[in-house]
N, C-alpha and C positions, 0 to 999 in steps of 0.2 A: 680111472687114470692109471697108466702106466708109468712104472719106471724102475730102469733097468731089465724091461719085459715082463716084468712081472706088475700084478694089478694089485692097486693100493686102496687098502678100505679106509685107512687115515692115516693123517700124516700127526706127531708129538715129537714134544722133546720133554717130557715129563714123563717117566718112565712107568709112573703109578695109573697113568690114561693108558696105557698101551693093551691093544685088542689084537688080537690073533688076525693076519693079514693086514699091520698096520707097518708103518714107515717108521721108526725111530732115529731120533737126529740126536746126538749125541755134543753138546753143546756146551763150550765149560765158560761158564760163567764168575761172575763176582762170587761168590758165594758158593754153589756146587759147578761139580765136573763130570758132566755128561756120562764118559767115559767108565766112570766108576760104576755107574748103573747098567753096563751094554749086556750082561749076565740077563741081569733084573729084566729087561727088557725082551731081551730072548727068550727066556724061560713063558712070556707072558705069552707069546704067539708072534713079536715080530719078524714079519717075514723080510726086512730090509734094515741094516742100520747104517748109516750116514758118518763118516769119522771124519777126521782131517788126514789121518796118519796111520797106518797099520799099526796093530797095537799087539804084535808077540806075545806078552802075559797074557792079553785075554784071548780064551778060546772059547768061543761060541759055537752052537750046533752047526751042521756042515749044509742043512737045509735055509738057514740063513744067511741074505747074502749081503758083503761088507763093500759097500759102497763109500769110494774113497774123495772125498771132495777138496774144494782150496777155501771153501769160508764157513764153516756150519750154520753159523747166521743168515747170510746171504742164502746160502741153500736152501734154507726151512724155509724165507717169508717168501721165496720166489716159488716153491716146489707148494708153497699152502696156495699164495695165490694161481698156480693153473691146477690145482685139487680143485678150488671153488669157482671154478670157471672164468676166471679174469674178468670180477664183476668190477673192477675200476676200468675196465675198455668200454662200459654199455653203460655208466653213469659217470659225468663230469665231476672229479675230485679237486676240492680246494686243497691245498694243504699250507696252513698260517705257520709261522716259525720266528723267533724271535724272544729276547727276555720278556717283554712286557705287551700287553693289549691282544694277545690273540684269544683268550677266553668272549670278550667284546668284540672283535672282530667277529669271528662266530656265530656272533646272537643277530650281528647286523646281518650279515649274508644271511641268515636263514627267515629275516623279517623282511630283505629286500626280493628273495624267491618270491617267499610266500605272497605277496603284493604285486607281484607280476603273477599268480596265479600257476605256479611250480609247487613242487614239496622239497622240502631239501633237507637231509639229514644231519646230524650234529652229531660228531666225536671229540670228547674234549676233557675238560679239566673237571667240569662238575658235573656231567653224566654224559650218557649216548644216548641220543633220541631219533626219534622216526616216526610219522604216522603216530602221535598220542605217547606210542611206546618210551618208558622213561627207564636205562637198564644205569644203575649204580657205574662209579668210576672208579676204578680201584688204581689205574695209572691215565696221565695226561691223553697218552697212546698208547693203545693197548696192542700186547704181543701176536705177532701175523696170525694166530688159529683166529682168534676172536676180533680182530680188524676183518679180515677178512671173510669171517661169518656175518661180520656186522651190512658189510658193502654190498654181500650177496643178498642176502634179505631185503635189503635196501631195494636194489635191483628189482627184484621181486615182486617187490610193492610200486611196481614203477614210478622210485623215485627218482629226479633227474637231479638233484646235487649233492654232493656230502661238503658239510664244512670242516675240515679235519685239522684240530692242532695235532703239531708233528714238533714233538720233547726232540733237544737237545740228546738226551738218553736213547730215546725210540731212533734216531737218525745214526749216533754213533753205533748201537746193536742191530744197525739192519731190520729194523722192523716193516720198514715201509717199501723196503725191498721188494721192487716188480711190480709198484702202486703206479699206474698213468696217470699224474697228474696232471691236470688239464691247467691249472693254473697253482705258482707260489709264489707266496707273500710273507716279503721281510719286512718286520715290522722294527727292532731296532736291534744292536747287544750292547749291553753293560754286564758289568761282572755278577756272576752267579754260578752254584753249581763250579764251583773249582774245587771242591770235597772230590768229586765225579772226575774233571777234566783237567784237573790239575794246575793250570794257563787260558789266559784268555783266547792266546792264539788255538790251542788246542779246539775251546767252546764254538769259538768261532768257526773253523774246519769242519768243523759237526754240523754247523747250520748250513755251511754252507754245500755240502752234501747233498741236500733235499733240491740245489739249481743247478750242481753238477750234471745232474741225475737229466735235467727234462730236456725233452727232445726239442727242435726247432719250432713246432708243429705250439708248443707250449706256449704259456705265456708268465712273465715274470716279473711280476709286479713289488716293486722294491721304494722303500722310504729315501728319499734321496737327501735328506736332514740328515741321515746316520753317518756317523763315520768312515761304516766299512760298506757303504751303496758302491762306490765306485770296484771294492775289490769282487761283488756280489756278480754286477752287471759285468768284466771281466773273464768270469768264472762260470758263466751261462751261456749255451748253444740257444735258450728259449730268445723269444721277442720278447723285449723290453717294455712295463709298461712303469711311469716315475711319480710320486705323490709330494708333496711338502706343503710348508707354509714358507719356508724363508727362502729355498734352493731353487731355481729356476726347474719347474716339471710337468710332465702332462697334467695335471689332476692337482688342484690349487686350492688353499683355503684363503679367501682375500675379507679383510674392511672387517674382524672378530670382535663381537661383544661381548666378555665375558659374565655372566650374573651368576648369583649365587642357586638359582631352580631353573635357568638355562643358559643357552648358549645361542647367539646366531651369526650368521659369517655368511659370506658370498662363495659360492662353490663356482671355480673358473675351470671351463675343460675346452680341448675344439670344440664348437660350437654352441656351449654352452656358459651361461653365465646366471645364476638366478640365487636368490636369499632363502638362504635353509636354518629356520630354526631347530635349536635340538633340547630335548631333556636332560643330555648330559653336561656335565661339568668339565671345564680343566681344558688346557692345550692340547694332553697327551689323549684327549678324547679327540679332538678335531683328528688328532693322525690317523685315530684307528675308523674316526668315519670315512676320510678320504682312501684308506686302504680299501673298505667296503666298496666304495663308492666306485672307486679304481675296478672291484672286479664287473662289478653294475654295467660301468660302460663298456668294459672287454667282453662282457654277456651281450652286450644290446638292449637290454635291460632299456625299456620307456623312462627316459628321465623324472617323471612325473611320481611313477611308481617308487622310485627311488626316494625322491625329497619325501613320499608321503611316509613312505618307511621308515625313516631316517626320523620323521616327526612325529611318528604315534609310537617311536621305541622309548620306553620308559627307562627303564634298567637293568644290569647282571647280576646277578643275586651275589653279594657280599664285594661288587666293585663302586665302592664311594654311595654303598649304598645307606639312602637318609633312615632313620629311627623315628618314628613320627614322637613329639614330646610338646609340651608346653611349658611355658617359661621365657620365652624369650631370645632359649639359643638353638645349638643348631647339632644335633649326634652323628657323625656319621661311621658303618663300619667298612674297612675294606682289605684287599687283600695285599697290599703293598708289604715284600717281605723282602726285596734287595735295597742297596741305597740311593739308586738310580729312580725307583717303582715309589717310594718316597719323601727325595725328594720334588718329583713332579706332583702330588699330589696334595703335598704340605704347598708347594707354589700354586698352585691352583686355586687354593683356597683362603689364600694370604690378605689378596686384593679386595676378599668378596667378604673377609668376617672385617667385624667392625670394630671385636674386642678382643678377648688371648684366645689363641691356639692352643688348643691340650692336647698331648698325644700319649696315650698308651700304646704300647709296644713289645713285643721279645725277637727275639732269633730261634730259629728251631735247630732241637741236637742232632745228633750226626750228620750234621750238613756241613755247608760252605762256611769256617770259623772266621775266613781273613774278614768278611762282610760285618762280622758284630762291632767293631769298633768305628767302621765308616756308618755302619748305621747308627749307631751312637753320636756319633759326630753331627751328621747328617740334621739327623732332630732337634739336637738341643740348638743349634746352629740356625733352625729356621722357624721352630717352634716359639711359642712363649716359657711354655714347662713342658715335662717328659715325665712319666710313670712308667719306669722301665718294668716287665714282669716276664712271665714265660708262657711262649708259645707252644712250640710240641717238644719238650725235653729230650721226648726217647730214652735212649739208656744215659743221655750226660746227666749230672747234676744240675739241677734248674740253676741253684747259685754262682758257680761256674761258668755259666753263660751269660748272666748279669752281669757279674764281675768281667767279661770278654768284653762285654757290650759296652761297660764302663770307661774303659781304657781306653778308648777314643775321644772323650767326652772333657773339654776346657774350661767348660762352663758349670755352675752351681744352679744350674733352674733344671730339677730333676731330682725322681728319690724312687727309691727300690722296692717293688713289694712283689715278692715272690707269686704268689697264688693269682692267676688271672681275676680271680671273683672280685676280691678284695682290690685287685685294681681297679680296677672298675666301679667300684663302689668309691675309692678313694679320688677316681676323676670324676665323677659326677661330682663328687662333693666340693671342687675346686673351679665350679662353670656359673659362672652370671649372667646376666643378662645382654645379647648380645656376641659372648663367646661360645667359640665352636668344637667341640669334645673329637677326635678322633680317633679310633680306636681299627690300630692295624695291624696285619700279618694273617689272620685266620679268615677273614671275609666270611665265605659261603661254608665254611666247616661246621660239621655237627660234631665234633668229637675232641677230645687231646690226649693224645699219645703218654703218657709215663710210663717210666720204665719198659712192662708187657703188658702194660693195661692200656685200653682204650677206653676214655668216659665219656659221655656226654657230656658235650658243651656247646653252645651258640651263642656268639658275643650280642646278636640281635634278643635273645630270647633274654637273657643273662639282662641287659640293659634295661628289659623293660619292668622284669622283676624286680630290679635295685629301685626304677623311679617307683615304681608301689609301694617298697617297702620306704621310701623315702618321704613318700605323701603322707 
């Protein structure tokens, strides 16, 4: 690949990757600024560097040449994807967006391929996969080298879909930059991530970017229950396609029975009308099948294929997902970490337990703080009791955040225990017969953050250890 005439062996913005006949983009971030490194990166062999802006102090060798652009961002993920050959033009890209249900969405689209006899690859929250391959997730969407090595491979292995969550984060930094997406899906927004975006308006503008973006040729498949559907469908050149339960739309959940180990409902579409049992739980599950199901029918996807998909999907590892136990009640862990994420999930499960609700809980540190006292609220508010404790501290004081978490909170059904273990051990000990334990924010995590340490943790493994030592 060319550019600027000259032939590029790779393209970084990490100035410690940089090879001799490589592109370096110069990119200033939250944290570091590109620019500071452009020395560092010359000396290593870049034959090109990428700026915003002429930059007078630095003087670089004369054999390398200062390519002057208007977004570094924009530049890298567009200039990586036609380095890797514009592998989202030769395989149909989903890309899910939205606060809540796109990890779920994800699992369905790549059960409803696979059942029509496709492969379809997964980018997302709790790994990247393909053909067997299972590669670690170190962000929701990861940055254009590695997206777009991912897509390529994909390609490759002639696979014909990727399921792609596309972060709030990834959309404001341009990551997805020059991805053809063949189809996207709004699944809803509620507040989150304002540490990052400051406003909701802001959060929103950022999602809304990834329908900006698609061409006519697209398709844009949006929650029509939401809020902000009308400002989405607006804001989009793509074809419209619309989901709900309550809001008049293509793609209909009618006649819902909620149970506590399923779900079944009437799925209404043009020509379609037929009774779909499911494994999962909750309203906010019907949305995220109907988004599925939304892409199923824009594919062609055999309807048949679809309901069987939809009925031999089990579950998303740490979403409402059950703890097998005996006794009488009922464990579940999952990943509800805004106040929107639980409280649909605390309602979900309202109708279907028969005796109290327990919820353990935290907020994670350096994130979105206005959130801890709505989620505080939230719980105690719908809950029976609350074990408030800590999720990923990071560098805040776990107490501190308790205390954040607290201050929203009117009610006295609730008490504080620092240390996840000991939470958990302390709501076990507060479940009878009948009552349903839930234990939320970390889901699928193996790990929690303190301070610089990372340790092992899993609220599933953690759980089962407590009921042993409890026997």
């Amino acid at each position: 690949m060319k550019i600027a005439g000259l032939e590029i062996k790779g393209i970084v913005c990490n100035s410690k990757e940089v090879k001799k006949g490589f592109l370096f983009v110069a990119i200033k971030g939250n944290c570091q600024n590109g620019n500071l490194y452009i020395k560092e990166a010359a000396a290593k062999g870049a034959s090109i560097v990428a700026v915003e802006k002429k930059l007078p102090q630095i003087k670089i060798p004369a054999e390398v040449k200062l390519l002057v652009v208007d977004d570094c961002r924009k530049f890298f993920a567009q200039a990586t994807h036609k380095f890797y050959g514009a592998p989202s033009n030769k395989i149909k890209v989903v890309g899910i967006t939205g606060t809540n249900g796109k990890t779920t969405i994800s699992y369905l689209i790549e059960g409803m391929a696979k059942e029509s006899g496709d492969d379809c690859g997964v980018i997302g929250t709790i790994n990247y996969r393909f053909k067997g391959r299972i590669i670690v997730a170190k962000n929701t969407t990861p940055g254009p080298g590695q997206l777009q090595g991912l897509l390529r491979k994909m390609h490759m292995q002639k696979i014909k879909y990727c399921a792609m969550e596309v972060s709030s984060h990834a959309l404001d930094q341009e990551r997805v930059a020059g991805i053809d997406f063949s189809h996207a899906i709004f699944t809803n927004l509620t507040q989150d991530h304002l540490d990052y975006h400051k406003t909701e308006e802001n959060y929103f503008l950022a999602k809304a970017k990834l329908f900006c973006a698609l061409p006519p040729t697209a398709r844009a498949i949006i929650n029509n229950d939401d809020k902000y559907a009308n400002r989405i469908k607006r804001l989009t050149k793509a074809r419209i396609l619309t989901y709900g339960i309550k809001n008049k739309s293509n793609v209909m959940a009618k006649k819902i029975n909620f149970g506590m180990h399923s779900t079944e409902f009437s799925l209404v579409a043009p020509g379609i009308n037929i009774r779909i049992k499911t494994k999962l739980v909750g309203r906010y599950n019907i949305y995220n099948i109907l988004a599925a199901v939304s892409w199923g029918i824009s594919e062609k996807l055999p309807i048949l294929d679809i309901k069987s998909a939809i009925e031999k999907f089990k579950n998303v590892p740490g979403r409402l997902q059950r703890v097998n136990c005996s006794g009488g009640f009922s464990i579940f862990v999952d990943y509800a970490h805004t106040p929107d994420a639980l409280f649909n999930v605390i309602s979900a499960l309202r109708p279907l337990v028969k005796g109290k609700i327990i919820v353990i809980f935290g907020c994670g540190g350096d994130r979105d703080k206005l959130k801890r006292p709505q989620m505080g609220k939230v719980v105690t508010e719908l809950a029976d009791y609350a074990v408030i404790t800590s999720d990923n501290p990071r560098s805040e004081n776990p107490a501190q955040i308790i205390k954040d978490i607290a201050q929203g909170i009117q009610k006295s059904n609730y008490c504080l225990v620092p240390g996840r273990y000991r939470a958990i051990r302390k709501g076990l000990s507060l479940i009878n017969k009948g009552d349903c334990l839930l234990i939320a924010g970390k889901g699928h995590e193996n790990f929690q953050i303190l301070k610089n340490k990372v340790l092992k943790f899993n609220d599933r493994k953690v759980v089962r250890k407590c009921l042993e030592l409890m026997r």
